[in-house]
VOPAGU-2260 file (C-alpha; in pm, 1 decimal, decimal comma):
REM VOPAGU-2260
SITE   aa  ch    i         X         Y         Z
SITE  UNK   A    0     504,3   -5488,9     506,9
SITE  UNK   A    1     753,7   -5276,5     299,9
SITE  UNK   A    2     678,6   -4892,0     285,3
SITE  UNK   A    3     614,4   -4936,7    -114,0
SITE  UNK   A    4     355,2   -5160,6     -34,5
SITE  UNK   A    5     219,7   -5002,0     250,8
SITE  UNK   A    6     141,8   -4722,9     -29,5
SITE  UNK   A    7      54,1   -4902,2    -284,0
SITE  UNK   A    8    -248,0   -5060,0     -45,0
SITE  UNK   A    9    -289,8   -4713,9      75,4
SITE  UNK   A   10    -349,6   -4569,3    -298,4
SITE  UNK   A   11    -585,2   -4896,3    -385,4
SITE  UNK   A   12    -802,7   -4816,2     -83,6
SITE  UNK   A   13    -824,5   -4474,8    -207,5
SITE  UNK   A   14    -905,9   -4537,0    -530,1
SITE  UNK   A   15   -1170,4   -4812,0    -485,7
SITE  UNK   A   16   -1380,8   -4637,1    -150,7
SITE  UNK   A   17   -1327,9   -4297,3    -368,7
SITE  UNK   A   18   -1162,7   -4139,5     -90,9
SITE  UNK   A   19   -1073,0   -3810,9    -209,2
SITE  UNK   A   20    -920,5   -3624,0     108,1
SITE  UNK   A   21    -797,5   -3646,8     455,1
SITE  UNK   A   22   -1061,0   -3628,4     725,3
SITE  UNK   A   23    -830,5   -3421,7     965,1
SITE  UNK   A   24    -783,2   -3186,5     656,3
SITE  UNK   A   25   -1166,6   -3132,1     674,3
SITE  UNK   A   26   -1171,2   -2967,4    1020,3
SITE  UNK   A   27   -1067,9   -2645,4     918,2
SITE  UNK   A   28   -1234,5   -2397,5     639,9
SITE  UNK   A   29   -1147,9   -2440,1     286,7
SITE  UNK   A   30   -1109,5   -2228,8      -9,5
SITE  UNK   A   31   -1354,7   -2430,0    -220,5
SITE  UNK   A   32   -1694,1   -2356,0    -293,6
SITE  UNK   A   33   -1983,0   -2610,8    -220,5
SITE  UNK   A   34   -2228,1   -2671,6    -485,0
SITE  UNK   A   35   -2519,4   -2442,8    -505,2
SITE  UNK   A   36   -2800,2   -2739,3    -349,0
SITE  UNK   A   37   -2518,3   -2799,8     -36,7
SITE  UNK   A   38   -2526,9   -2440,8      18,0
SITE  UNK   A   39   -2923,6   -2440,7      35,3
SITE  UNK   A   40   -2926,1   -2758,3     284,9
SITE  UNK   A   41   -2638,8   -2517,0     479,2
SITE  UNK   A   42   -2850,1   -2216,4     516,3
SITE  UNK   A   43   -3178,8   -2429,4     601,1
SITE  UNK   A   44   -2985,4   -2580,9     859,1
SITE  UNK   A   45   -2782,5   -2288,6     985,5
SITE  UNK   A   46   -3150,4   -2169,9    1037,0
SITE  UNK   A   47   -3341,0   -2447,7    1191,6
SITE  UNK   A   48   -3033,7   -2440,3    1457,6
SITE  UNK   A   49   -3093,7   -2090,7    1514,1
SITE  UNK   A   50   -3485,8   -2113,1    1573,3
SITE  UNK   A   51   -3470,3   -2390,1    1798,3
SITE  UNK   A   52   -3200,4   -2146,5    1987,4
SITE  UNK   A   53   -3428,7   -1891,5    2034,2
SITE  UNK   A   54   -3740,3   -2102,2    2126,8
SITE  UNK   A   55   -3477,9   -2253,6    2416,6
SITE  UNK   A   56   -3417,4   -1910,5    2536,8
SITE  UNK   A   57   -3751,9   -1820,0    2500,3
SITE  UNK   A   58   -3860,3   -2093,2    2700,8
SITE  UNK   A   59   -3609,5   -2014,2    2978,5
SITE  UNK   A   60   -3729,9   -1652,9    2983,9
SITE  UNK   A   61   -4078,2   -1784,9    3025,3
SITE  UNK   A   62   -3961,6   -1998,2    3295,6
SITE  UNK   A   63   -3784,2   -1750,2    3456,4
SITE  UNK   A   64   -4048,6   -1473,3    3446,6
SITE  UNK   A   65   -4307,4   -1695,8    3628,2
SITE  UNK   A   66   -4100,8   -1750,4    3897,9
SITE  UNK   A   67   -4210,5   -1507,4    4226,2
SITE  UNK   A   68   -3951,1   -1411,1    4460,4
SITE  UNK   A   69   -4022,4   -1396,8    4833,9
SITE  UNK   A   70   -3929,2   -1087,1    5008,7
């Protein structure tokens, strides 16, 4: 396969799976701004994650505090 139509198979696949970036590009923070519902569905998750953190440590703490140490 040529390099020409390497890209041209490249730039079909593209433009018929609407592929609009490159998933290694993705890793790393952006300058764009996400849509004001994606930003919502960020934050609820962003604090979901963070509750069930604390109930974890909570847990532990619990855990930990009924424990009796022998002297």
């Amino acid at each position: 396969m040529s390099r020409h139509d390497r890209d041209a198979e490249i730039a079909a696949f593209i433009r018929t799976k609407g592929v609009t970036r490159c998933p290694t590009a993705c890793s790393v923070p952006t300058q764009g701004s996400p849509d004001h519902a994606d930003q919502a569905a960020l934050e609820q998750y962003a604090l979901a994650r963070d509750e069930l953190a604390r109930s974890k440590i909570a847990t532990r703490w619990q855990v930990f505090g009924s424990l009796r140490f022998r002297n």
